[in-house]
C-alpha positions in Angstrom: 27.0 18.5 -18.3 26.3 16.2 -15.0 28.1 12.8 -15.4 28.1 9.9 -13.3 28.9 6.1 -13.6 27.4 3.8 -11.1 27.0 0.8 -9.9 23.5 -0.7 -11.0 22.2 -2.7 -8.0 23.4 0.1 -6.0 21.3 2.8 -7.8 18.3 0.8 -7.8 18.4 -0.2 -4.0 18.8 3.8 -3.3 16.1 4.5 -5.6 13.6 1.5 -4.0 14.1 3.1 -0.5 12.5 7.1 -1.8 10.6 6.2 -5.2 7.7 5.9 -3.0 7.4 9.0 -1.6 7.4 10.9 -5.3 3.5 11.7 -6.0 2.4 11.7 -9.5 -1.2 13.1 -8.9 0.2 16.3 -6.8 -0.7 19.6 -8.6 2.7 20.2 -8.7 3.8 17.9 -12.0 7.6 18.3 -10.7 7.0 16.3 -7.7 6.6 13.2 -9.8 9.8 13.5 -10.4 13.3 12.4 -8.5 15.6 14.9 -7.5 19.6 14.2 -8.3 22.3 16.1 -6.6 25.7 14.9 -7.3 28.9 15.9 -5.9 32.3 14.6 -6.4 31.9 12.8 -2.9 28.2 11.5 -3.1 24.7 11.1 -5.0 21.9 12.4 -3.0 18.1 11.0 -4.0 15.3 12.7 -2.9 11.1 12.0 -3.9 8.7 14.3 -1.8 5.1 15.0 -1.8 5.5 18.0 0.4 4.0 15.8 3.4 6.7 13.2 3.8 10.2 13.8 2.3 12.8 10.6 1.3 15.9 11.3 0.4 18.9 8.3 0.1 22.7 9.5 0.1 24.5 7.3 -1.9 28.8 7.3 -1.1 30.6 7.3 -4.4 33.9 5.3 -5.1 36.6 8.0 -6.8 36.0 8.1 -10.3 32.4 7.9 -10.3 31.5 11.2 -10.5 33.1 12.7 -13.5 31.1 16.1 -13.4 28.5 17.4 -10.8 25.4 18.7 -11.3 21.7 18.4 -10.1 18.6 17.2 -12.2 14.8 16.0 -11.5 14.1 13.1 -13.8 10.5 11.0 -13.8 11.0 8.5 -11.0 8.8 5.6 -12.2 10.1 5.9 -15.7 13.9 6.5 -14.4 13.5 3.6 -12.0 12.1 1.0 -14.1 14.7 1.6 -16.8 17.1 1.0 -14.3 15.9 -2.3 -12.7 15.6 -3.2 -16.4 19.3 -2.7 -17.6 21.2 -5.8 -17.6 25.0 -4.3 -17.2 26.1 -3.9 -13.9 27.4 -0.5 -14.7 25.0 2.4 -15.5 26.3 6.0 -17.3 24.1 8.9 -17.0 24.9 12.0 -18.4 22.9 14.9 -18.1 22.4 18.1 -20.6 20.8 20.6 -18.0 20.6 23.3 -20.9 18.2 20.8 -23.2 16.9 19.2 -20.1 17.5 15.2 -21.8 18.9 12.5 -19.3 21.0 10.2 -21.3 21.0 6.6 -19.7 23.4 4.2 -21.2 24.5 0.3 -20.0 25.9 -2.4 -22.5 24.2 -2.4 -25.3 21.2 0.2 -24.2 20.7 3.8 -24.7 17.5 5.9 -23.3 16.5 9.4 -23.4 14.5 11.0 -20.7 13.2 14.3 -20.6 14.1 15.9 -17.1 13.2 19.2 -15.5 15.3 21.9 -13.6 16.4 20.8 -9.8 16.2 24.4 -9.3 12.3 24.0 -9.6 11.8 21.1 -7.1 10.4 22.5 -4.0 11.5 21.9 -0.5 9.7 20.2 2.3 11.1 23.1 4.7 13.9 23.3 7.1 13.2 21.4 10.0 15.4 22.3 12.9 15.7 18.6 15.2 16.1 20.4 18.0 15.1 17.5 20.5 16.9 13.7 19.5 15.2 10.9 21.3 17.1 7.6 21.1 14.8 4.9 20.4 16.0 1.6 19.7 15.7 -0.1 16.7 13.5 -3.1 17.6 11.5 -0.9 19.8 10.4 1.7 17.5 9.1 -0.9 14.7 7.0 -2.9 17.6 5.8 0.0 18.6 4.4 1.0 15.0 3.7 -2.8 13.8 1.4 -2.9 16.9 -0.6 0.3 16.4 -0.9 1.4 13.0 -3.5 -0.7 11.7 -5.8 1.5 14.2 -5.8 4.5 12.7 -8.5 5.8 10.7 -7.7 6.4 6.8 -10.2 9.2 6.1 -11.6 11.6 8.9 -12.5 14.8 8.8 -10.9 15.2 12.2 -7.5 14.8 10.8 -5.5 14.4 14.0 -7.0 10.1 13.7 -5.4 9.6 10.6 -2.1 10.1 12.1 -0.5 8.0 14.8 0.4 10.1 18.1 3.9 9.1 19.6 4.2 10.8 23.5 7.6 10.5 25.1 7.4 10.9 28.8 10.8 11.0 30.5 11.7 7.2 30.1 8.6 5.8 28.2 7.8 5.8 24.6 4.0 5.1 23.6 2.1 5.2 20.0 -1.3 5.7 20.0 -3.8 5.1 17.1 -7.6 5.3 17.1 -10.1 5.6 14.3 -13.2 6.4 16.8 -14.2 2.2 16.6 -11.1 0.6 18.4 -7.8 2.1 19.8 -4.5 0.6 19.9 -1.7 1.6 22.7 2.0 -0.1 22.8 4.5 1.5 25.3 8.6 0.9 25.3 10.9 2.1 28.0 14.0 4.6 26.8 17.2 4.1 27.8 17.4 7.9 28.5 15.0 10.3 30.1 13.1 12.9 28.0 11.3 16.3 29.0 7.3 15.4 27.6 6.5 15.9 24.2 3.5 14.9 21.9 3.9 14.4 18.0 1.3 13.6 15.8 3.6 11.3 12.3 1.2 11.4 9.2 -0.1 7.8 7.6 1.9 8.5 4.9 5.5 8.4 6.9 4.3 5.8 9.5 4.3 3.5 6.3 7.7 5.0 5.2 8.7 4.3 8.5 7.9 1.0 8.8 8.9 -0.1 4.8 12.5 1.1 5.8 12.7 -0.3 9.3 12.1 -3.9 7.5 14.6 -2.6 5.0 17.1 -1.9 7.8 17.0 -5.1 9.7 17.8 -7.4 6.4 21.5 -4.5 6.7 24.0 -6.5 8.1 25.9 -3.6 9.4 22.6 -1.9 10.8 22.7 0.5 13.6 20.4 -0.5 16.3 19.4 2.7 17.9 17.0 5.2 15.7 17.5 9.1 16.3 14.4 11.2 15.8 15.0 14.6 15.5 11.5 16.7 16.8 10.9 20.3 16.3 7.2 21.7 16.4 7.0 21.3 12.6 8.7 18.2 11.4 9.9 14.8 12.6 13.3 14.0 11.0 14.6 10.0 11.5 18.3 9.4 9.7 18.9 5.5 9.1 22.2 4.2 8.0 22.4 1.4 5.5 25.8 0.8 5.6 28.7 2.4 5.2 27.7 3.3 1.9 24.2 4.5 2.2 21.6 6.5 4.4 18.4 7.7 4.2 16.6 10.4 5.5 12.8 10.8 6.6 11.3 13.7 6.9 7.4 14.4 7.6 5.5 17.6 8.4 3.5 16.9 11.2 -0.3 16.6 11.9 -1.9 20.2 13.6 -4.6 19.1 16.5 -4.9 18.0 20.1 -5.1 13.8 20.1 -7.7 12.2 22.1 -7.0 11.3 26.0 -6.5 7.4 25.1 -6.1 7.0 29.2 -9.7 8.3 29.1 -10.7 5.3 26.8 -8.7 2.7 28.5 -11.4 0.8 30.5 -10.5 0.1 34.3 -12.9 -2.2 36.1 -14.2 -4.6 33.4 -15.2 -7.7 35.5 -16.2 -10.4 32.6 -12.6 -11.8 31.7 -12.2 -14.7 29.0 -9.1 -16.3 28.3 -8.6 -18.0 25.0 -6.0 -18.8 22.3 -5.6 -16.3 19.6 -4.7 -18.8 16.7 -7.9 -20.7 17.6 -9.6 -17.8 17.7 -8.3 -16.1 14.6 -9.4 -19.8 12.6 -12.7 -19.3 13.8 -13.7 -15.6 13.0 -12.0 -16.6 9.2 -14.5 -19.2 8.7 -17.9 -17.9 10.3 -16.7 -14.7 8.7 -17.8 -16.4 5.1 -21.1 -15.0 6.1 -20.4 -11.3 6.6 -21.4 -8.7 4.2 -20.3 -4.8 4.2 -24.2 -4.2 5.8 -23.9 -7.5 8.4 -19.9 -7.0 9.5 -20.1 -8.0 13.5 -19.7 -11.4 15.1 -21.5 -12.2 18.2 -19.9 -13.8 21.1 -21.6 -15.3 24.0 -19.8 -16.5 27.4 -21.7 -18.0 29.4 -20.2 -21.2 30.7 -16.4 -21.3 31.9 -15.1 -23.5 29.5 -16.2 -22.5 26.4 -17.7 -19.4 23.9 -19.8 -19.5 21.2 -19.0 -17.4 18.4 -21.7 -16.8 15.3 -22.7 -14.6 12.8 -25.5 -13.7 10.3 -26.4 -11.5 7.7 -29.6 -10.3 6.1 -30.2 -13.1 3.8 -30.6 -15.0 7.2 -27.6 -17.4 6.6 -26.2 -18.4 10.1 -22.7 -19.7 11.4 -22.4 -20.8 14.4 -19.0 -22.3 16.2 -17.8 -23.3 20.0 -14.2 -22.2 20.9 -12.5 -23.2 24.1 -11.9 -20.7 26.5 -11.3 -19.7 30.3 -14.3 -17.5 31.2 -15.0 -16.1 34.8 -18.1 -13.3 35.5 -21.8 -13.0 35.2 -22.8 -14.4 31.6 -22.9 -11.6 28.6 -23.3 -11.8 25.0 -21.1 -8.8 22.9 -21.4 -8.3 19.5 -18.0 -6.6 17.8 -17.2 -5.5 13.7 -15.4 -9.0 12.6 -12.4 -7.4 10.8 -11.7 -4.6 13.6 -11.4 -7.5 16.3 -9.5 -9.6 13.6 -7.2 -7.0 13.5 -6.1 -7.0 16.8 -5.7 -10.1 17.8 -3.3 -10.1 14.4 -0.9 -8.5 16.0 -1.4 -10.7 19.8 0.4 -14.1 19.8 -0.4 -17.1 22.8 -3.0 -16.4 24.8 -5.7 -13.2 25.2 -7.2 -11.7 27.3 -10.6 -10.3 26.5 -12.1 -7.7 29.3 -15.6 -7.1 29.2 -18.6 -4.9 31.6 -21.6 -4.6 29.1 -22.9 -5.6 25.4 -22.1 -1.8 24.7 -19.3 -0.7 26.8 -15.5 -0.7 25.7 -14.1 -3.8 25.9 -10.1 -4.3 26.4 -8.2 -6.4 24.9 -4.6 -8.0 25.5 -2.3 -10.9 25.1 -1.5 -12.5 28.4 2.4 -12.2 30.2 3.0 -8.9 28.1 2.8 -6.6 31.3 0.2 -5.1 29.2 2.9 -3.5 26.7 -0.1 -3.4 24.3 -3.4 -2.6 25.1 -6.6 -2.8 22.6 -9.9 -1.0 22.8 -12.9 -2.1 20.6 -16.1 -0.7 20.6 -18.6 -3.5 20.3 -21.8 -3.2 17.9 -25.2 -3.6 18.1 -27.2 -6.2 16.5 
């Protein structure tokens, strides 16, 4: 009979940094469930949809595990009963012969039905092999300033996965959905030997929840260590003294596109402008855009300022002038509203905006960045 009694907040802020990853639509109804391991020393939480794997070690104080064991319960039930509970201390005691989960605090008692850890599958054994050092701050710029590229459903699975490429002393994520590309680059401390990984959506969002996480830990660790086999990516984060979890995410099969290929060289139509100014104006002619009329049109032609409209198919027009620095032969572009709205989202101060021809790839990038971030969008015809 498994036994345990626990500190409450401490349950629920190990169980907030996995839940996510259980999956209650997977074929497999045992995956909607939270794994338990206890041992005398420890708890161990794991959620998994045989993609991306979470799992949250919990250190236990002596005297809180009265008798080990191992479990699955239902993870949103499980959880919400927990963040419900108004003691600080939770007991849960665990028949594994009737499979029932017995929660008690103060003056509440709940029954769960549970299933047989010896049933939950496992993600696989992913080796680590290589550890690149990537520091903290780095590593969630480098994902905050490319994800939003990459394309959510494609039957060329590689784009809906974010491709990170370690070349001796540079890091650099790459995502593209076909329409617009984003590139960030860091510099490592250390030098690697070259290797190319391809992180699923899935655990790029994992990633990034429990990087904010992280950084609200007072007694964080500021270097991340991801462990890279040909198979998995493994990333440990420590959450204290008390607490770490582990991510681990099968990754994607497929060669990623040359994005140095994409990254245009000699566009010769440059405008300067601010990005908040910018960002005010696409929000409000925007109004006007439909899911069949999505593009903006912008139209440099004098060096001091652009004008920006849109319209849609029941002819209503905006039209607005923004200030900018302009220099080149006069062009008008026409680009999908929310894909340039997107970028320049992530941009603060002043961008840059690289143009050659109303249907060429035009770069984007905020100005004194040494080009640590580079944007492509593709513009549209109107």
């Amino acid at each position: 009979m498994m036994k345990l009694v626990i500190d409450r907040r401490l349950l629920i802020k190990a169980m907030a940094l996995v839940v996510e990853a259980a999956d209650s639509r997977h074929r497999l109804a045992i995956l909607a469930n939270l794994k338990l391991v206890l041992l005398p020393e420890a708890l161990t939480l794991t959620a998994s949809d045989l993609e991306v794997q979470l799992s949250c070690r919990i250190a236990l104080p002596e005297g809180a595990c009265v008798q080990t064991g191992e479990i699955t319960l239902p993870a949103e039930k499980f959880f919400s009963i927990c963040r419900l509970l108004s003691n600080d201390l939770v007991d849960i005691d665990v028949d594994e012969k009737q499979n029932r989960c017995y929660i008690s605090s103060g003056k509440g008692k709940y029954t769960l039905s549970a299933l047989p850890a010896s049933g939950y599958p496992s993600i696989g054994e992913p080796t680590g092999e290589k550890c690149v050092k990537v520091a903290l701050d780095a590593f969630s710029d480098v994902l905050k300033h490319t994800r939003f590229a990459m394309a959510t459903q494609d039957v060329r699975h590689y784009l809906t996965g974010l491709l990170l490429e370690i070349e001796e002393q540079k890091l650099t994520a790459v995502a593209t959905d076909g329409h617009r590309l984003a590139v960030a680059y860091r510099t490592l401390n250390e030098s690697y030997t070259p290797t190319k990984i391809i992180i699923p959506n899935k655990a790029v969002s994992g990633l990034e929840r429990l990087l904010l996480e992280l950084t609200k830990t007072p007694e964080k660790d500021d270097v991340v260590n991801l462990g890279l086999d040909g198979e998995f990516l493994q990333v440990t984060l420590n959450f204290g003294a008390q607490m770490s979890v582990d991510l681990t995410a099968r990754l994607i099969e497929g060669k990623f596109p040359d994005y140095r290929r994409v990254l245009p060289a000699n566009n010769d139509k440059i405008a300067v402008f601010s990005k908040d100014e910018m960002v005010s104006v696409l929000r409000r002619i925007s109004v006007l855009n439909t899911k069949e009329s999505p593009g903006v049109s912008l139209s440099f032609s004098d060096s001091d300022f652009a004008t920006i409209s849109s319209n849609n198919r029941e002819q209503d027009e905006a039209t607005e002038t923004l200030t900018v620095q302009y220099t080149g032969e006069p062009i008008e572009i026409a680009f999908n509203e929310s894909y340039l709205r997107a970028v320049l989202n992530v941009l603060e101060g002043d961008v840059y905006l690289q143009m050659i021809h109303p249907n060429s790839p035009t770069l984007i990038y905020q100005a004194g960045d040494d080009k640590n971030h580079q944007y492509v969008v593709m513009p549209m015809r109107v």
